[in-house]
C-alpha positions in Angstrom: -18.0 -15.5 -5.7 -16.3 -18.1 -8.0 -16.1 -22.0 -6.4 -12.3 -22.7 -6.9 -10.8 -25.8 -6.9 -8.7 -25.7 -4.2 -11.6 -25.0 -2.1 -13.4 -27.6 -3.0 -10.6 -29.9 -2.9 -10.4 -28.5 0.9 -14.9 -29.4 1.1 -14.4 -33.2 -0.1 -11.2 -34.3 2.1 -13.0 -32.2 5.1 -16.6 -33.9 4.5 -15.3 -36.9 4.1 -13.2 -37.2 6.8 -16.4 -36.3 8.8 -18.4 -38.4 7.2 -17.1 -41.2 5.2 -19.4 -40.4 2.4 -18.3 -40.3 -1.5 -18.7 -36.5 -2.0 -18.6 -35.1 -5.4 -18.3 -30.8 -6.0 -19.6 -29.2 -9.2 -19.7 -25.7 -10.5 -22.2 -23.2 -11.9 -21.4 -25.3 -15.0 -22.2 -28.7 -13.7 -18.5 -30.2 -13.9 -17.1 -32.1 -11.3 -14.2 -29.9 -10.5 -13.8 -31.9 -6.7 -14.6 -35.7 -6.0 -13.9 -38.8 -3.8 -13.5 -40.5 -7.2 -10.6 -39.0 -9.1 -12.0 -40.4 -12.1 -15.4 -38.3 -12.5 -13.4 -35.2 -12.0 -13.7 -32.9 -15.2 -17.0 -34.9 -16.4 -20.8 -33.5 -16.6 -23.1 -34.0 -14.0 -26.3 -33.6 -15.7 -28.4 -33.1 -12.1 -26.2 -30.7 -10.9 -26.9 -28.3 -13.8 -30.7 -28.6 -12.8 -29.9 -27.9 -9.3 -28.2 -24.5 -10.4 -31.5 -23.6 -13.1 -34.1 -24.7 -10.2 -32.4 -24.0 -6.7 -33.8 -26.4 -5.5 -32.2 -30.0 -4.3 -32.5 -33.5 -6.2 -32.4 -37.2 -4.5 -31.7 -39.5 -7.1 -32.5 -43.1 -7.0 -30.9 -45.9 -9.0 -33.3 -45.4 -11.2 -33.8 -42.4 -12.0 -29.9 -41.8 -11.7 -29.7 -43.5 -15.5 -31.7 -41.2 -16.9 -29.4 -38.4 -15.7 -25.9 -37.8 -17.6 -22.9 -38.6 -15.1 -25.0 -39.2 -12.6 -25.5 -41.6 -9.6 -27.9 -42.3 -6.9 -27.8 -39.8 -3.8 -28.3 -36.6 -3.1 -27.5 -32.8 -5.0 -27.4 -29.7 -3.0 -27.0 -26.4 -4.0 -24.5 -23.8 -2.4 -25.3 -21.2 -1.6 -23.0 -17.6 -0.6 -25.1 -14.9 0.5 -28.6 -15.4 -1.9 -26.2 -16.4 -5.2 -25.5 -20.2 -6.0 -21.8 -20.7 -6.7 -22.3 -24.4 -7.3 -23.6 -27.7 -6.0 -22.4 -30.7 -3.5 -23.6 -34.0 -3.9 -22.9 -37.3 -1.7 -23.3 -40.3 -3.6 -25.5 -43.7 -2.1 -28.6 -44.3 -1.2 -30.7 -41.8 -0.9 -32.4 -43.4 2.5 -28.6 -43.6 3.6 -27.1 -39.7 2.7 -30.7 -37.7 3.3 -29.9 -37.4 6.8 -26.3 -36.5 6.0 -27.5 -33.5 3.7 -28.6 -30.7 5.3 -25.1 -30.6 7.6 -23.0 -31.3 5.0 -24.3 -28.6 2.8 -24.3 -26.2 6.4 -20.6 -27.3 7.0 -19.9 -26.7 2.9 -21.2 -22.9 3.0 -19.6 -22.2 6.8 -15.8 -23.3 4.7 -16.9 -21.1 1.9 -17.9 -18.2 3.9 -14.7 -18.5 5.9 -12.3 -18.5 2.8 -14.1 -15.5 1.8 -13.0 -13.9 4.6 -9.8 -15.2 4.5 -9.7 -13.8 0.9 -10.7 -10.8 2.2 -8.2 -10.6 4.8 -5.3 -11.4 2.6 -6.4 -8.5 0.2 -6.7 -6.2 2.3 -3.2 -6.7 3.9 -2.0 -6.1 0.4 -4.0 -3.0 0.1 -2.3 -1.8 3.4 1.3 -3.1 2.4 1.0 -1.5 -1.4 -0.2 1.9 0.5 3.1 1.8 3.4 5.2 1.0 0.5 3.6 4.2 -1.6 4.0 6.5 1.9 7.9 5.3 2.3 9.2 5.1 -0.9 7.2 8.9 -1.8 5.5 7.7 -4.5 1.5 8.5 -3.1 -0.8 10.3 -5.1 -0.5 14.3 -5.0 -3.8 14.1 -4.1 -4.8 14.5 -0.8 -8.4 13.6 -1.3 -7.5 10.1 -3.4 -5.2 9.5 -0.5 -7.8 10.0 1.8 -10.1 7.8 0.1 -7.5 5.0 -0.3 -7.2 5.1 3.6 -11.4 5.5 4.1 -11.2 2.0 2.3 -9.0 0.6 4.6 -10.8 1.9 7.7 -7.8 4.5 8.0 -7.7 8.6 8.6 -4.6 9.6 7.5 -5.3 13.8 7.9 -3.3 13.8 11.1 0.3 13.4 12.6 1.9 10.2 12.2 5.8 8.9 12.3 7.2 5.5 10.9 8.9 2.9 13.4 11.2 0.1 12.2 11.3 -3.0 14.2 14.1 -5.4 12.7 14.8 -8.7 14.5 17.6 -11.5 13.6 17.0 -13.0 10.4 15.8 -16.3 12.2 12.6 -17.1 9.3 10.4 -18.1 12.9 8.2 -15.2 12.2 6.8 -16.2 8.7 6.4 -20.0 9.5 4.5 -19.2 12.6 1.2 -20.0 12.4 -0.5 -17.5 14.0 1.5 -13.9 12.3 -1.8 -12.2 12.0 -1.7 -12.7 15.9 1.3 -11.1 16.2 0.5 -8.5 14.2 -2.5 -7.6 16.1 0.0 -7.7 18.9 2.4 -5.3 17.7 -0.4 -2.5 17.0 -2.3 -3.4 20.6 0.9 -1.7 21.6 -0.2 1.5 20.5 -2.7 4.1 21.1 -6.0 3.5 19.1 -4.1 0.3 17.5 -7.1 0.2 14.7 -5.3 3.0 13.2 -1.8 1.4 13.0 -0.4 0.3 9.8 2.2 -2.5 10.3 3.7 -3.7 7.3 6.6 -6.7 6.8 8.7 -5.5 4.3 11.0 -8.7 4.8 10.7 -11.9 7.1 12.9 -9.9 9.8 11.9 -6.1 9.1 8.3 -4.1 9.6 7.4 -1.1 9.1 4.8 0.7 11.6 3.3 4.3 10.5 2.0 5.4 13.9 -0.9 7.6 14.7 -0.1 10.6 16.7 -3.3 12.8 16.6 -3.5 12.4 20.5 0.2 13.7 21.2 0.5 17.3 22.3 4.3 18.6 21.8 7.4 16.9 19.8 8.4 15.7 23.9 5.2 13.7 24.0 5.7 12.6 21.1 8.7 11.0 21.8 8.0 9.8 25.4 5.2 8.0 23.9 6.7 6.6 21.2 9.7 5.2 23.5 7.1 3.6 25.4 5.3 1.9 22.8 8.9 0.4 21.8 9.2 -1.0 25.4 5.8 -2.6 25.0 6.8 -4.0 21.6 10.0 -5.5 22.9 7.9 -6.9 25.8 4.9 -8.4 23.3 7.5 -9.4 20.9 10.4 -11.2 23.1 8.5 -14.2 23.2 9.2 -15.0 19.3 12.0 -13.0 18.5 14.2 -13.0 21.5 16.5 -10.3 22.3 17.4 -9.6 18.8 14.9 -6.6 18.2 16.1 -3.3 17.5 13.7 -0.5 17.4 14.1 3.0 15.7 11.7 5.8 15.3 11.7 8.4 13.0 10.6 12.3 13.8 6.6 13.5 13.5 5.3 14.3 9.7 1.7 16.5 9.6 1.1 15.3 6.4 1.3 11.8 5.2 3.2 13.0 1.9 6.0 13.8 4.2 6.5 10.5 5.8 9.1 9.3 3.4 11.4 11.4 5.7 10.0 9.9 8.9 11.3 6.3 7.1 15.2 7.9 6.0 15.3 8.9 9.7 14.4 5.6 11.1 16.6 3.9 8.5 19.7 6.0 9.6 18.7 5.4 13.4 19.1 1.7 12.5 22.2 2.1 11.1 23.3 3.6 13.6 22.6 1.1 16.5 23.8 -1.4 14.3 27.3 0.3 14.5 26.7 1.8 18.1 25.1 -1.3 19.8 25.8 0.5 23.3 23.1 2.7 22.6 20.7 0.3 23.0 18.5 -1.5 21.0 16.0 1.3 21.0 16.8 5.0 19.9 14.4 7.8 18.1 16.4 9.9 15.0 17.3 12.5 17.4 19.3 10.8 20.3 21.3 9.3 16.9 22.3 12.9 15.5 26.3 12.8 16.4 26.8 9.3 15.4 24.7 9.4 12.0 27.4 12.3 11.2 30.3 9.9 12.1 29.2 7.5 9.6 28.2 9.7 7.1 31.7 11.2 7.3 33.7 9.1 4.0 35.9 6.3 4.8 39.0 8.2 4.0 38.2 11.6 6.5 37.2 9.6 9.2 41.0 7.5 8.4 42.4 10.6 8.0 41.1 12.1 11.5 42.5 8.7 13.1 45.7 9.0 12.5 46.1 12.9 13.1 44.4 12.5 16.5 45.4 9.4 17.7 48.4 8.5 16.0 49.9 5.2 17.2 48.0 5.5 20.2 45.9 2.8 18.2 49.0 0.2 18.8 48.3 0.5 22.7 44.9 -1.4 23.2 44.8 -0.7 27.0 45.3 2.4 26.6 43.0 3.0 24.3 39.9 0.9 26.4 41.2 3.6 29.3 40.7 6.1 27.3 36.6 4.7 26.1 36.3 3.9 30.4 37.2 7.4 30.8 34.3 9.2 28.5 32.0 5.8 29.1 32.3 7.3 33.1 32.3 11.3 31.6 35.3 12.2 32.9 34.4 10.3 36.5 38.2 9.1 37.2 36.8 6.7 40.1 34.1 5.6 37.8 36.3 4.9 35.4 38.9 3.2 37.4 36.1 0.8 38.6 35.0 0.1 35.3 38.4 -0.9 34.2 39.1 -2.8 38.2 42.8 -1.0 38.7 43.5 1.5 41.0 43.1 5.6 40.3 46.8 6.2 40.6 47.4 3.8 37.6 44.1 5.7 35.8 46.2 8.8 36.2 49.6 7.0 35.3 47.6 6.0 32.0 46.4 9.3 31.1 49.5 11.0 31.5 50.9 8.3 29.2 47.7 8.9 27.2 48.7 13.0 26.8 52.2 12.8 26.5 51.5 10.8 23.1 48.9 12.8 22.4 49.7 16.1 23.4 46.2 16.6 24.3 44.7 15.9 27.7 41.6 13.7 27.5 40.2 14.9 30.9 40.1 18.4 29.0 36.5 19.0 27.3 37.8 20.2 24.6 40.4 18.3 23.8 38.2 15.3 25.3 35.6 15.7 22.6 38.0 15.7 19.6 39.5 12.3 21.3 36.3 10.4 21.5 35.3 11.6 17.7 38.2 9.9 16.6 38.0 6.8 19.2 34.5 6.3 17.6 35.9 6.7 13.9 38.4 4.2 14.6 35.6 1.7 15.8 33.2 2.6 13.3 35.8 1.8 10.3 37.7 -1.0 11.5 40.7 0.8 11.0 44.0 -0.8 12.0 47.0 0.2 13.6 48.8 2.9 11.8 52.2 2.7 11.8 54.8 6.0 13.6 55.6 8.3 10.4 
C-alpha cells in the first residue's frame, strides 16, 4: 500500500491535535510529503531513509541530528501495514520529551492507515457492485455465464438463481447524498430483504436506486410477488425517516437468469411511469398490476386525442360531470358509493348520468359501454387534453 498525501495530511493535523507535537510524515523515499512545518515538506530526511533500509526506529539527539541530512532532534518511526513499511513518522524535540509519545503515536498512525484501507476497500467495491448493476440493466454482461459468476464470487454474490430489479425513486431533495451515514442506509434498504447479503443496491442518481433482489427462496410467481410487496412496505417504513413520503416503489417480474434482467429493469421503469401518471395507484405497484395503464400511455398522443373526442365529445366542457362520471367507476358502479363520494344525493347521481348518456349516447352504468368511458376519461387525464370544441 502506497502512503498518500492526503492521508498523511489526515496523520499530522490528527496527531497533533492529540498531542501538540511537531510531527513530520515521509515516504518509502524519505521525503517529507506531511509536516507541522510547511516549509520541510518536499525536502530529504536523511534518517527516515535509514529507518525504511533497517526497520528499525532512530532517536536523534541535537547532536547527532547535524550529521543527518534534513534532520532534527526527536524521534523516527517506521509504519508499518501488515509486515511491509509504507513509510516513516517522526515527532520532532527532545528525545527525553517525544520517547514516551512514540509508541502511541505510531499505534494511532497505523490504526488511520488500516482504516483508510478499508475505506478504500469499501469504496471499490461499491464501484465493482455499481459497474456490475449497470452491466445487468443496461444488457451489456458478459455472454458468459461462468465470467459472470466469477465477477459475482468476487463480490461475495451467487447470481445462478431467480432474481427481479426494484426501483425506489424519492423527490429530488439531495438529503440522501449529503447524509453522513448513506452506507447506513444502504444497509438498511437490503436488511429489508430476505438474506440482505445477497442484495445489490445501486444509486444510479441522488434520488433513484436500483435493487436486484434475490428470489432463490420464493416458490411460485404469487410468492414472488407477495414478498416482494412486502419488502416495499418495509422499505417505505426504513426509508420514511429521510425521504418522507415521496418514495415510489416499482418492481419488475422474476428473470431465471441474470442475462435476462434487463427486462426485469424496462418493467420497473414502465411501472414508474406509470404511477407517476396514475398517482391513485399508489406509491407502490409490481409490472403486472400496471398492464392497462402502461398501454394507455403507450398509446401515441394523437389516438389517445382522437379516442377523446369520439367518446366523450364535449362532455370534456362539463367538469362535474365528468368527476361524476370518475366517482362513478372510482365506486365500480356503487351509485351510493358514488353519491357519497361526491356528498349529493342519489337522485341527482342519477339526474347526472342521464345527462351523462344523453350526451353520450352510451350509458356509463353499462359494462361495456362503462369500460370504453373510463379508457377515454383516463386518456383525457393522461394527455392534458383540453376541451374540444361541438363540431
Amino acid at each position: 500500500m502506497k502512503l498518500k498525501k492526503f492521508l498523511a495530511d489526515k496523520i499530522v493535523s490528527r496527531t497533533m491535535e492529540v498531542t501538540q507535537l511537531n510531527i513530520n510524515v515521509m515516504d518509502k523515499d524519505g521525503i517529507i510529503i506531511s509536516s507541522s512545518d510547511d516549509k520541510r515538506i518536499n525536502t530529504f530526511h536523511e534518517a527516515a531513509r535509514q529507518v525504511i533500509a533497517s526497520g528499525e526506529e532512530i532517536v536523534l539527539t541535537a547532536s547527532e541530528s547535524r550529521k543527518w541530512t534534513g534532520t532534527r532532534p526527536g524521534i523516527n518511526m517506521p509504519i508499518f501495514f501488515d509486515t511491509e513499511i509504507v513509510g516513516v513518522i517522526g515527532i520532532s524535540g527532545s528525545p527525553r520529551e517525544v520517547i514516551p509519545f512514540g509508541k502511541a503515536v505510531r499505534m494511532m498512525t497505523e490504526m488511520m492507515l488500516q482504516q483508510a484501507y478499508l475505506t478504500e476497500q469499501m469504496a471499490m467495491e461499491e464501484r465493482s457492485l455499481n459497474f456490475l448493476i449497470q452491466d445487468i440493466i443496461s444488457g451489456t454482461l458478459d455472454p458468459s455465464p461462468a465470467v459472470v459468476q466469477s465477477r459475482g464470487e468476487l463480490l461475495g454474490l451467487d447470481l445462478s438463481g431467480p432474481r427481479s430489479i426494484i426501483i425506489v425513486q424519492a423527490a429530488p431533495t439531495g438529503e440522501w447524498t449529503e447524509s453522513p451515514s448513506r452506507r447506513k442506509w444502504l444497509s438498511k434498504m437490503a436488511a429489508c430483504f430476505y438474506q440482505p447479503q445477497q442484495v445489490c443496491i445501486s444509486a444510479v442518481s441522488h434520488n433513484r436506486w436500483i435493487i436486484v433482489t434475490d428470489l432463490r427462496h420464493c416458490r411460485s410467481h404469487q410468492h414472488v410477488k407477495q414478498y416482494l410487496s412486502e419488502a416495499a412496505q418495509r422499505l417505505r417504513t426504513a426509508l420514511s425517516p429521510i425521504l418522507g413520503d415521496s418514495l415510489l416503489i416499482t418492481m419488475g417480474n422474476r428473470y431465471d437468469r441474470i442475462r435476462d434482467l434487463e427486462h426485469s429493469f424496462k418493467e420497473a421503469q414502465q411501472t414508474l411511469q406509470v404511477i407517476e401518471s396514475f398517482p391513485e395507484k399508489g406509491p407502490i405497484c409490481h409490472f403486472d398490476d400496471a398492464t392497462l395503464e402502461l398501454m394507455l400511455i403507450e398509446t401515441p398522443g394523437p389516438s389517445r386525442k382522437r379516442a377523446v373526442e369520439q367518446i366523450l365529445g364535449t362532455l370534456v366542457q362539463h367538469p362535474e360531470l365528468m368527476d361524476t362520471l370518475q366517482a362513478l367507476f372510482s365506486s365500480d358502479l356503487n351509485l351510493t358509493n358514488a353519491a357519497l363520494r361526491l356528498n349529493i344525493h342519489r337522485n341527482t347521481l342519477l339526474y347526472r348520468l342521464e345527462r351523462i348518456e344523453a350526451m353520450l349516447g352510451k350509458n356509463p352504468r353499462s359494462f361495456a359501454d362503462a369500460f370504453r368511458i373510463q379508457l377515454a376519461l383516463e386518456m383525457h387525464r393522461l394527455g392534458g387534453i383540453g376541451y374540444f370544441s361541438q363540431k
